[in-house]
C-alpha positions as CSV (number, residue, x, y, z in Angstrom):
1,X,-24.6,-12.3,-8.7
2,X,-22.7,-15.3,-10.3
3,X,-19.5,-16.7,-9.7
4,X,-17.2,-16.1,-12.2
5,X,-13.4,-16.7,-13.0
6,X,-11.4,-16.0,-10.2
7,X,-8.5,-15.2,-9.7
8,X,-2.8,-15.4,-5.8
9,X,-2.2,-18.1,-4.0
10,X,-1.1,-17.9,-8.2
11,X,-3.8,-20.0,-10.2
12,X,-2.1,-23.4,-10.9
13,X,-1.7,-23.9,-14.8
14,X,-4.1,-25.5,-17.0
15,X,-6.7,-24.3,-14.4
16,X,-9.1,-22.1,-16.3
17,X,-12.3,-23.7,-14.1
18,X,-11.4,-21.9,-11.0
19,X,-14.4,-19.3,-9.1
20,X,-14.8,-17.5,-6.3
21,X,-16.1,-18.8,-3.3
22,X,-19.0,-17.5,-1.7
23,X,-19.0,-16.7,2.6
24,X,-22.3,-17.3,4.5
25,X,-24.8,-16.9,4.8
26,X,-24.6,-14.9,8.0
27,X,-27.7,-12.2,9.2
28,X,-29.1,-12.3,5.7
29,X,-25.5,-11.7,3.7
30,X,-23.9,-14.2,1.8
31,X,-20.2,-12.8,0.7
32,X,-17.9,-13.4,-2.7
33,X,-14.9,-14.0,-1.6
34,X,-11.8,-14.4,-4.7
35,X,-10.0,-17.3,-4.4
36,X,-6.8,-15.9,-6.4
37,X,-5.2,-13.0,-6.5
38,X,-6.5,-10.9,-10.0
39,X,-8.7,-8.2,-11.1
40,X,-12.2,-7.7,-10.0
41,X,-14.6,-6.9,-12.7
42,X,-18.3,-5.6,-12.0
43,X,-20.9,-4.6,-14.7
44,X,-22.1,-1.0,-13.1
45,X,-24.6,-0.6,-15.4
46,X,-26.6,-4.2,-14.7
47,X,-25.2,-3.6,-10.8
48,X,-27.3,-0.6,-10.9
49,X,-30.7,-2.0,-12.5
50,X,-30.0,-4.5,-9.9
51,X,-30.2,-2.7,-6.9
52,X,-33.4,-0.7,-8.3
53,X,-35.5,-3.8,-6.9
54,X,-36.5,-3.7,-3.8
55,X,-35.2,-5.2,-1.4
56,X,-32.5,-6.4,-2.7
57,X,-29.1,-4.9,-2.3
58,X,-25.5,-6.3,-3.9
59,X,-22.4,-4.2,-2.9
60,X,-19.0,-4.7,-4.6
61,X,-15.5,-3.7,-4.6
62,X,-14.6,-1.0,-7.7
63,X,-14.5,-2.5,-11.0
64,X,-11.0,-2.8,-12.0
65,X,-9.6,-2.9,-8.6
66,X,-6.4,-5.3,-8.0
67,X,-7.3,-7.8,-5.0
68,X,-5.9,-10.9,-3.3
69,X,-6.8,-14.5,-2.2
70,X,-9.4,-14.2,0.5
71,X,-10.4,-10.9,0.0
72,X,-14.1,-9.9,-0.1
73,X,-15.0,-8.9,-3.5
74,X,-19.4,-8.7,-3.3
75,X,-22.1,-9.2,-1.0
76,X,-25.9,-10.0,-1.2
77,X,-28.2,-8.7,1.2
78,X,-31.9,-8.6,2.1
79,X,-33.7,-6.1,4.6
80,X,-37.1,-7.8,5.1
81,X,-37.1,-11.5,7.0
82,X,-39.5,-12.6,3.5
83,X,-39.1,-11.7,-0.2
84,X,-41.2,-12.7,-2.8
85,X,-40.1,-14.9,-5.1
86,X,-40.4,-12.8,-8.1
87,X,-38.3,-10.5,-6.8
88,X,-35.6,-13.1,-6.1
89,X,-36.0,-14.2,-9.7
90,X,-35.8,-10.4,-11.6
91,X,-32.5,-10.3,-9.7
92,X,-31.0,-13.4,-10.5
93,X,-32.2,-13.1,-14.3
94,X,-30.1,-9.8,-14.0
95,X,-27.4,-11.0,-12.1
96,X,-26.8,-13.6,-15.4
97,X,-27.8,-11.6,-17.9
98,X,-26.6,-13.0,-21.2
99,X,-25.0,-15.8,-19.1
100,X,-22.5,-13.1,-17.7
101,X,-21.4,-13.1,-14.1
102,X,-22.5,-9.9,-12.4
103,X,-19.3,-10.3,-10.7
104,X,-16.0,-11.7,-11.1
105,X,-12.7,-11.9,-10.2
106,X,-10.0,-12.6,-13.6
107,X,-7.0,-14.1,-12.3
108,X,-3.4,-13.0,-13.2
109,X,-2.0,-14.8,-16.0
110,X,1.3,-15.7,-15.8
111,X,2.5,-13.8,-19.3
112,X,6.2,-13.7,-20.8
113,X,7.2,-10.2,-21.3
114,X,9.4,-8.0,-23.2
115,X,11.1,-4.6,-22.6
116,X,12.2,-2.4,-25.0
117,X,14.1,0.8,-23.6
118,X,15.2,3.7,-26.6
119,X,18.8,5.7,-25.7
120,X,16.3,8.6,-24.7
121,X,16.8,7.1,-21.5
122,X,19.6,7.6,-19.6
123,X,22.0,5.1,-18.6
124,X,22.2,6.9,-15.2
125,X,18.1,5.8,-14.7
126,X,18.0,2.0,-16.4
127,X,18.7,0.8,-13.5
128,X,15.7,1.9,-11.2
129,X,13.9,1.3,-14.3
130,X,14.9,-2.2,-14.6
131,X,14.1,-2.7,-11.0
132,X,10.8,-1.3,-11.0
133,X,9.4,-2.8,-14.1
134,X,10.3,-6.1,-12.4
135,X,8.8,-4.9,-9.5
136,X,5.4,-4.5,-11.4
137,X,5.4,-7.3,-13.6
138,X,7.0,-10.3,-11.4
139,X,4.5,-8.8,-8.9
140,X,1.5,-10.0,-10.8
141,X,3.1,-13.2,-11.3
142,X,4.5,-12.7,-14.8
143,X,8.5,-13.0,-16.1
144,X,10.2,-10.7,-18.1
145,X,12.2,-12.1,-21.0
146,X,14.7,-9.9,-22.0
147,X,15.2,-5.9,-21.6
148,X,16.4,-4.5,-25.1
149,X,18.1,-1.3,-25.2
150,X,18.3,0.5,-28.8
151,X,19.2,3.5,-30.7
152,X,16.3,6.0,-31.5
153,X,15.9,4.7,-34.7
154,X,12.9,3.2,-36.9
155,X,15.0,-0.2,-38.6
156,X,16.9,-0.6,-34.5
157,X,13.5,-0.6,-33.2
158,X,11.8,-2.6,-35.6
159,X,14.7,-5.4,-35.5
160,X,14.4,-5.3,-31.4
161,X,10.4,-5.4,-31.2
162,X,10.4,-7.9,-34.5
163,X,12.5,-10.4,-31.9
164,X,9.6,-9.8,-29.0
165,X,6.3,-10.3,-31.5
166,X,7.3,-13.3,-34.4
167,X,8.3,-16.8,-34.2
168,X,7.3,-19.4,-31.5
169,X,8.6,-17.6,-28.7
170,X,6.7,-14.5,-28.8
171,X,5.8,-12.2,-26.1
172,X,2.8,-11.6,-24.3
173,X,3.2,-8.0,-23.6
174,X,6.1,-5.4,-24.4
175,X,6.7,-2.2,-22.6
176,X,8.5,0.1,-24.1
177,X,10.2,3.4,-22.3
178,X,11.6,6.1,-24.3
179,X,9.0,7.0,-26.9
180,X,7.2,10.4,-27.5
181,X,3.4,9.5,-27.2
182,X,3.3,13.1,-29.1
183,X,5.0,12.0,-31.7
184,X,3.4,10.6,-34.4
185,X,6.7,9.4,-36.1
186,X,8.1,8.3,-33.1
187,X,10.3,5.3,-33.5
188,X,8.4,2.9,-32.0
189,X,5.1,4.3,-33.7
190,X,6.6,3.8,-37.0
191,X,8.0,0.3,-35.8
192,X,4.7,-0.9,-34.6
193,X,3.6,0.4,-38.6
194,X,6.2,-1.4,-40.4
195,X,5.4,-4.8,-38.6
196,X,1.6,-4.6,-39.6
197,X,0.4,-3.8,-36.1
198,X,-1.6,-0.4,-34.9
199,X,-1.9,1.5,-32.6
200,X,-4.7,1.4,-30.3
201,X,-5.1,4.2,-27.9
202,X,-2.6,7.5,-28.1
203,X,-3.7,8.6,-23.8
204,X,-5.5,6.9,-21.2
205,X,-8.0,8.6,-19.8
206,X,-6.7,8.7,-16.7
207,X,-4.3,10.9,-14.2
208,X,-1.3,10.8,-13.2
209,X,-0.3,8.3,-16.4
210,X,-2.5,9.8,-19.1
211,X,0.4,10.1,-21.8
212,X,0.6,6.2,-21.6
213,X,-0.1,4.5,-25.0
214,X,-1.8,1.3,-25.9
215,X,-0.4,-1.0,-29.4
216,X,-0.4,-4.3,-30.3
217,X,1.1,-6.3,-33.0
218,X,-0.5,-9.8,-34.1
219,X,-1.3,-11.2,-30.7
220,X,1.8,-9.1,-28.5
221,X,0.0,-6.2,-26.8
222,X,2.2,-3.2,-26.6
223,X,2.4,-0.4,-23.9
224,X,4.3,2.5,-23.7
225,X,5.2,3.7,-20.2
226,X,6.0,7.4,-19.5
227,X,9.6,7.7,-18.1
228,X,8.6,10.2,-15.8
229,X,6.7,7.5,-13.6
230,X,8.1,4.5,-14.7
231,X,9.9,4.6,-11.5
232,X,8.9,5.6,-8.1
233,X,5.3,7.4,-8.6
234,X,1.7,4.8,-9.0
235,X,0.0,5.9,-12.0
236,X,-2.3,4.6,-14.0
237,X,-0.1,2.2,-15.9
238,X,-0.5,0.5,-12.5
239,X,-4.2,-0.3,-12.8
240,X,-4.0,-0.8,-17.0
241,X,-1.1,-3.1,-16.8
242,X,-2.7,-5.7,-13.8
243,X,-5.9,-6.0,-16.8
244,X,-3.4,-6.3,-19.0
245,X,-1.9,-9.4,-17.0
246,X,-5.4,-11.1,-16.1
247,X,-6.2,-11.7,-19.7
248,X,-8.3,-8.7,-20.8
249,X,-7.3,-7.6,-24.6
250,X,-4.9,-4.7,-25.5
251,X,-8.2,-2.2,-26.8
252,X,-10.5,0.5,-27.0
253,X,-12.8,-0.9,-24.3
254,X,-10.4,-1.8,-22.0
255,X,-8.7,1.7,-22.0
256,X,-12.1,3.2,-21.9
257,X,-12.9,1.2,-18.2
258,X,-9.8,3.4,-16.4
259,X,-12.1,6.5,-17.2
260,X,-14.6,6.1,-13.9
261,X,-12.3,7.0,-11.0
262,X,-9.4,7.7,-13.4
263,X,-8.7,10.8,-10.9
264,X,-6.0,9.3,-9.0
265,X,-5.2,10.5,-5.4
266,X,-3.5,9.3,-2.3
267,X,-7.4,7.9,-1.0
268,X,-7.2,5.5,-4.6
269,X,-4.0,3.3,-3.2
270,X,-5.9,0.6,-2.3
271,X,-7.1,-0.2,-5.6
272,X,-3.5,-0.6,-7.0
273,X,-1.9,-3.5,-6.5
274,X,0.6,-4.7,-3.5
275,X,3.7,-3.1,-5.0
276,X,2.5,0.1,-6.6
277,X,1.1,0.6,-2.5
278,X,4.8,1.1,-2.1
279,X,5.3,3.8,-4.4
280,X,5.3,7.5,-4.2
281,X,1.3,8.3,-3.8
282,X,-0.4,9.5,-7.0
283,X,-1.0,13.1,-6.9
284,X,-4.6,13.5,-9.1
């Protein structure tokens, strides 16, 4: 199965060595437990192949799904009292196949971010937006920098997001509120344009949140949250955004992950993280 990265208690910095720890074993089960708070990752496909041999059987938490310190991410089991040793071998050349983990857990980064908020939304609402992007990104364990509020205007925007993505002090991650994701000459599209970035993914396939959009310019990922559950409703920015935070790249594959169990309902919550729990349920 493979220990790999794991991820709070908030991985100390400079740490990159850090794994989970395996549990056990107890009645034939040894256990992967994460040692930091962070993303679990699984590869379905080889997790599959796997458990085609038999006996053995390796169960795991949903790939993509937000957990803490000391939670149970994958278990190994056996059936019989004996297995050959062949068998123990096919599944352990799977289990590190290409001298990837099977399993893994990738810990929150802590990541500076920027916000940038167009006039499109109301002064009446910036201030249960302000309080719940902090909510989702001091949550993962990441600051925001600065909150910049512009016209809706192509040279405003571009001055304000220039400020978040050049220089020494530029941002991990900006979200953005305000823009069209319809609009192909959106401000903030045209922005992104002018500072030699692109866009990555226009839609996530995934529900409620599918009009969120995906940028980045140089190394400063950009995402574009829908106003409409920017504030009190979990959506899928809630599961994009912790990958986001654990390290994994602003594109196309990433994006593509949120597909399998992209329906989002009520019986999903648990794979948010702790504060999106708090929210209105999604509604699929």
């Amino acid at each position: 199965m493979g220990e790999g990265p794991a991820a709070v208690p908030r991985r100390p910095a400079g740490d990159r060595g850090s794994r989970a720890r395996s549990r056990g074993p107890v009645q034939s089960r040894v256990d992967l437990v994460a040692q930091y708070a962070g993303v679990a990752n699984v590869r379905i496909a080889d997790l599959e192949r796997l458990n085609r041999i038999d006996p053995l059987e390796v169960f795991t938490v949903f790939d993509g799904q937000v957990v803490e310190a000391g939670d149970l991410v994958a278990s190994v089991k056996v059936a019989p009292h004996l297995v050959e040793a062949a068998v123990v071998d096919e599944g352990a050349r799977l289990a590190d196949f290409g001298g990837r983990p099977l399993v893994w857990v990738a810990p929150f980064v802590r990541s500076r971010v920027g916000v940038i908020v167009k006039e499109s939304v109301r002064a009446t609402a910036q201030a249960r937006f302000e309080a719940s992007v902090r909510a989702k990104v001091e949550g993962l364990g990441s600051e925001i920098v600065s909150f910049a509020y512009v016209e809706d205007d192509p040279e405003t925007v571009v001055t304000a997001m220039s400020a978040f993505v050049r220089g020494p002090d530029a941002v991990d991650l900006i979200l953005t509120a305000g823009a069209a994701s319809t609009d192909p000459m959106d401000a903030c599209f045209v922005a992104i344009a002018a500072l030699g970035g692109r866009i990555v993914r226009r839609g996530v396939p995934a529900h409620p949140g599918s009009m969120l959009w995906l940028a980045r310019v140089g190394r400063t990922a950009i995402l574009g949250l829908p106003t409409c559950g920017a504030y009190s409703k979990a959506t899928a920015a809630d599961l994009l955004l912790p990958r986001l935070l654990s390290g994994e790249p602003a594109s196309e594959r990433t994006v593509a992950k949120l597909g399998h169990g992209g329906i989002l309902t009520r019986s999903q919550r648990f794979r948010f993280p702790p504060y999106a729990r708090e929210l209105d349920a999604p509604d699929g």
